[in-house]
C-alpha positions in Angstrom: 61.0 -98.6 -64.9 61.2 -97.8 -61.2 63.4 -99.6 -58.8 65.2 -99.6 -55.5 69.2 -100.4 -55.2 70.8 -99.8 -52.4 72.0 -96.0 -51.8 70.1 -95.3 -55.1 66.0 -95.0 -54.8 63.1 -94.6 -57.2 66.1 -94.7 -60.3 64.1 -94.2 -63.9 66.9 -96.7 -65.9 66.9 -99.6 -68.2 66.6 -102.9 -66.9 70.1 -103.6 -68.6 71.7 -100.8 -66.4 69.7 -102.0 -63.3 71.8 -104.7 -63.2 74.8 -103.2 -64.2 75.1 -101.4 -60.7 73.7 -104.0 -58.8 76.2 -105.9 -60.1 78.7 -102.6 -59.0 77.1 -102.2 -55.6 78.1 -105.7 -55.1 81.3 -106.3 -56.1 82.2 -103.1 -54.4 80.7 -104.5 -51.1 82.7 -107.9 -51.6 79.2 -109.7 -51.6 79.2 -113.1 -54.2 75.9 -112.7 -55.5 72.8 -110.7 -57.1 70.3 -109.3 -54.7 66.7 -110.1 -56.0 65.0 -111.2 -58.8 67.9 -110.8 -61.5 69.6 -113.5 -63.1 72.8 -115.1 -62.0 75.5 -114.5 -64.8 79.0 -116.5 -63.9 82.2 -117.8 -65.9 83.6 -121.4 -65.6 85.2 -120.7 -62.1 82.4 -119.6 -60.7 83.0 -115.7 -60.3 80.3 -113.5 -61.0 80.7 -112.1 -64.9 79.8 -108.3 -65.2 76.8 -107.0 -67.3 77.8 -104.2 -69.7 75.9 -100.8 -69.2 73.3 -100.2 -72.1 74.6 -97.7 -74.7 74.4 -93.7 -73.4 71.8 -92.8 -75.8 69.3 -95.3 -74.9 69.4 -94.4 -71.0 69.3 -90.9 -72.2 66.0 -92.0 -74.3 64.4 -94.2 -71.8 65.2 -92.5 -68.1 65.6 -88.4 -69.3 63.3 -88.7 -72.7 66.0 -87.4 -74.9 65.8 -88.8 -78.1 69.5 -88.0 -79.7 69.1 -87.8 -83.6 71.8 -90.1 -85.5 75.0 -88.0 -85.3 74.4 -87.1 -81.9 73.9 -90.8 -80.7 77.0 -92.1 -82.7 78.9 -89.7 -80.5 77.2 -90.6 -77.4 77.9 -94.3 -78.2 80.8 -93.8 -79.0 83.4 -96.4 -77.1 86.8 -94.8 -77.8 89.1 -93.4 -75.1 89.8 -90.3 -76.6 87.4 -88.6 -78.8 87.7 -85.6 -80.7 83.8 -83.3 -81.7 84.6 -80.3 -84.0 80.8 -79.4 -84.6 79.1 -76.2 -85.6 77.5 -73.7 -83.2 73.5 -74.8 -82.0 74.8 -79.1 -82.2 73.4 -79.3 -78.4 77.4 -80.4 -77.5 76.8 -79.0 -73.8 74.1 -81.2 -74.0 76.0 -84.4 -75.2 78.5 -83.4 -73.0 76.2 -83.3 -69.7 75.4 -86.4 -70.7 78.5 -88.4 -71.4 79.8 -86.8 -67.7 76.5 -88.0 -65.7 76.6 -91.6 -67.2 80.4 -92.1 -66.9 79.9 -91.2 -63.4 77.0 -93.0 -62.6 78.6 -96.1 -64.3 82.1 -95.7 -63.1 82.1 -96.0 -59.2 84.3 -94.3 -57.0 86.2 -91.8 -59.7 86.1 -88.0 -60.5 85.0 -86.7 -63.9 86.4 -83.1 -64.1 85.3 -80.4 -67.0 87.1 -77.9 -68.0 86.3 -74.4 -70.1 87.5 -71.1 -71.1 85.4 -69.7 -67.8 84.4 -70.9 -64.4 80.8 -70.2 -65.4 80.6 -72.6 -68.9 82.7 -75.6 -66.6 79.7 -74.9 -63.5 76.9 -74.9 -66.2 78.0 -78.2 -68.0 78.5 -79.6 -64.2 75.3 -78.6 -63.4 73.2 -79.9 -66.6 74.5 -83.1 -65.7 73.1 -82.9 -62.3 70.2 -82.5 -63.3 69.9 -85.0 -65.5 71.2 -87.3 -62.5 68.4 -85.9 -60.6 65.6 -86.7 -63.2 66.8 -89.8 -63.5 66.3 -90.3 -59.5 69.7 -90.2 -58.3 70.2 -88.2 -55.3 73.1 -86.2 -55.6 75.1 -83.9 -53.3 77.4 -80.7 -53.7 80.9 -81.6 -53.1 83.0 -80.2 -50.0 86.1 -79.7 -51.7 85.4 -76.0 -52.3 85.6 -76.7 -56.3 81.9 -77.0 -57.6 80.7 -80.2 -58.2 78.3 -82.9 -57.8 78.5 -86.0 -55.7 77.2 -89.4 -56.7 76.1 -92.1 -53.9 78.4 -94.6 -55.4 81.5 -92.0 -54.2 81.8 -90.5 -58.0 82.1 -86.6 -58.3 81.7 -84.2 -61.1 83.5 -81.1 -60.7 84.0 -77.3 -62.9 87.4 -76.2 -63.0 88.2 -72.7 -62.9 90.3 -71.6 -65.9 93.6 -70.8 -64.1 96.1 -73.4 -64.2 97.8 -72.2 -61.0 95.1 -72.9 -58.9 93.5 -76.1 -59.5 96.7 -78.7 -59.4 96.4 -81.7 -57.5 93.3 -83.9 -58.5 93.9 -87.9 -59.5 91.2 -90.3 -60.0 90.1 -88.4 -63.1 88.9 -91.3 -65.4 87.1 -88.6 -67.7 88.6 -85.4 -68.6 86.5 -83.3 -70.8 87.5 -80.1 -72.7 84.3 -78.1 -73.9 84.9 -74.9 -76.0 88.6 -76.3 -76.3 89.7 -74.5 -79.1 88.9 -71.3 -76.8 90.9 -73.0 -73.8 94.4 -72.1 -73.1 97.2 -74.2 -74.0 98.6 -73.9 -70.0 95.0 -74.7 -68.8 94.8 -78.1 -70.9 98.5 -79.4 -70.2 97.8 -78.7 -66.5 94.8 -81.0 -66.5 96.1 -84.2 -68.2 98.3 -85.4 -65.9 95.1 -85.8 -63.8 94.7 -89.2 -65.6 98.7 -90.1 -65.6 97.9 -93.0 -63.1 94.2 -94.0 -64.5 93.5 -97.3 -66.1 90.6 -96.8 -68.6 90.8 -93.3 -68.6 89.1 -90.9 -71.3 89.7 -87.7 -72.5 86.7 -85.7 -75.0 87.4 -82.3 -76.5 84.8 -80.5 -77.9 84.9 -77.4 -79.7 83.7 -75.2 -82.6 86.8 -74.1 -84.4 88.6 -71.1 -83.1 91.4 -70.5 -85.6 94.6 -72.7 -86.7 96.4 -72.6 -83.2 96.3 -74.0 -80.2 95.3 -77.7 -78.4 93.0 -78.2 -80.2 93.8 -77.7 -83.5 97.3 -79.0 -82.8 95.2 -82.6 -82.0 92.7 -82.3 -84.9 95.5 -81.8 -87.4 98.2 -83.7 -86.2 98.0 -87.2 -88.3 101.3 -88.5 -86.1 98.1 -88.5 -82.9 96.3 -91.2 -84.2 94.8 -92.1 -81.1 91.9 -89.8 -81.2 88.4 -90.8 -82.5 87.6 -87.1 -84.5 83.8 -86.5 -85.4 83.3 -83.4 -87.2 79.1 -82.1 -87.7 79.0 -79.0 -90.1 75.7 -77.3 -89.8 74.5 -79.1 -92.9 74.8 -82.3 -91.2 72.5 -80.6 -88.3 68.7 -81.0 -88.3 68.5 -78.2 -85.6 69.6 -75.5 -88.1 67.3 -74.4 -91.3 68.6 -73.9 -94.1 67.1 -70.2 -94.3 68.9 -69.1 -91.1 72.3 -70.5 -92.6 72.0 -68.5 -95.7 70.9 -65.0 -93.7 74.2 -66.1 -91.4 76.7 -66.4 -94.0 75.4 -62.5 -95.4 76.2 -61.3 -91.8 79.3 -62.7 -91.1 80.8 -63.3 -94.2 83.0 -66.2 -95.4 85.9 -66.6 -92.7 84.0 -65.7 -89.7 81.1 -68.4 -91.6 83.0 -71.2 -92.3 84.3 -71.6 -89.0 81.5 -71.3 -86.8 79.0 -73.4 -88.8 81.2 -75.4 -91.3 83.8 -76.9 -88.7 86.6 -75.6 -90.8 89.9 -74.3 -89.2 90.5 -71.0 -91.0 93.2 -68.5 -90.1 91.7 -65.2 -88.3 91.7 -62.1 -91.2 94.4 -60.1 -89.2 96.6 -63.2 -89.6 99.3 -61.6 -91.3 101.8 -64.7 -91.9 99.0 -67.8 -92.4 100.0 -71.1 -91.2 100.6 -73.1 -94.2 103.0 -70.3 -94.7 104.9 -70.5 -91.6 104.9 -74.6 -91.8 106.1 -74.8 -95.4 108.8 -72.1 -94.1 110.1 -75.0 -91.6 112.3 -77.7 -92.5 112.5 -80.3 -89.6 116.4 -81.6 -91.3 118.2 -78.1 -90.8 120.9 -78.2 -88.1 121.3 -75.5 -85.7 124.2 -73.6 -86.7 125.6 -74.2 -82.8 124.3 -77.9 -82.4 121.2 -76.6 -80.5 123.3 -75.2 -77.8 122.1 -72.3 -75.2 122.8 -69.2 -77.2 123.6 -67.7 -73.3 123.8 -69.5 -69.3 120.7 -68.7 -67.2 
């Protein structure tokens, strides 16, 4: 369905989230009331009542033709804040994540949505999948100026990659979407950087998604923590994926064996084979009721 909205032309959308924005475009422009033909929608004093955006995975179907199968559209639909994908290698999660990035955006005026990677090349490649699915959906988007890559929306939203060093990319705000992709490959500094992006953000959301990389780190510190009970955790083994055969899976496991197997295609979190203390060890070595033998005190002055 093809219609014109303001700074948006020729947008490919649902009807349900052509009114969505018009409804955006006008509050954002103070105006009291619906251009065209749509219907009026207000509450007892009169104020206009927003219209919810469809679900992701039906613009995804009807403007960009991407039919998500089951698992992939539960995720995509998903309406938690903070979601948690452990999936197996070939799931199409840069796809999903594209995704979830370009509709958060388009939906979301006026805020940043900021990926983040183990390399400035996997962050510029998600950044710039979503762009183009912006584009075949008919926005017309715009490289930021900022001198981080990015894409800019007409409704003042940007996309942007982060490079992976912590040191060097302080000092955005506005992020209402953080998203982690290869997490479990991410450094620890890089992530803790990057969250207090969203300290001062009402409605934010945060989305790490990973294949497994070990029992350390973020992510596996989120994953496996029950005391963060915040986080909405999906986890797709290959079996679950209608991408993978069967017959490739079983050639896969005789290559890389058991550990190396499990991990990348069966989402599990096993300790690397030159581990040589594992971590159920080392946590069952712990007892969280022993007392310093000086209180906790500085052994030494700085």
């Amino acid at each position: 369905m093809t219609f014109l909205i303001g700074k948006y032309e020729h947008l490919q959308m649902p009807a349900q989230l052509q009114l969505y924005l018009l409804q955006q475009e006008e509050r954002s422009s103070g105006a009291a009331r619906i251009r065209g033909n749509h219907a009026r929608a207000t509450g007892p004093s009169g104020l206009l009542l927003p219209s919810p955006p469809p679900p992701l995975s039906q613009w995804a179907a009807q403007a960009l033709d991407f039919h998500p199968f089951p698992a992939q559209a539960e995720i995509l639909d998903c309406p938690d804040s903070h979601v948690m994908l452990c999936c197996t290698r070939q799931f199409g999660k840069t796809t999903l994540t594209a995704l979830k990035a370009a509709y958060h955006a388009l939906t979301n005026p006026n805020t940043n949505v900021v990926v983040g990677s183990p390399s400035q090349r996997q962050s510029a490649r998600l950044v710039y999948k979503a762009g183009e699915f912006l584009r075949r959906a008919g926005v017309r988007i715009r490289a930021t100026s900022e001198g981080t890559y990015g894409a800019r929306l007409p409704n003042g939203s940007c996309i942007y990659a982060l490079p992976r060093h912590e040191t060097t990319t302080r000092g955005f705000d506005s992020v209402s979407l953080l998203i982690f992709e290869e997490a479990a490959y991410t450094r620890d500094a890089f992530y803790h950087m990057a969250t207090p992006f969203q300290a001062v953000v009402r409605n934010r959301s945060l989305w790490l998604i990973s294949t497994p990389a070990g029992k350390s780190g973020f992510f596996y510190e989120e994953w496996s923590d029950p005391a963060r009970t915040k986080w909405r955790r999906f986890r797709v083994p290959a079996s679950d994926c209608p991408l993978i055969d069967a017959e490739f899976l079983a050639e896969e496991r005789i290559r890389k064996g058991e550990t190396i197997f499990r991990n990348e295609y069966e989402c599990e979190f096993v300790s690397d084979a030159t581990q040589i203390i594992t971590r159920a060890l080392w946590d069952s070595a712990l007892d969280e009721d022993d007392v310093p033998f000086n209180g906790g005190k500085p052994l030494w002055n700085d």
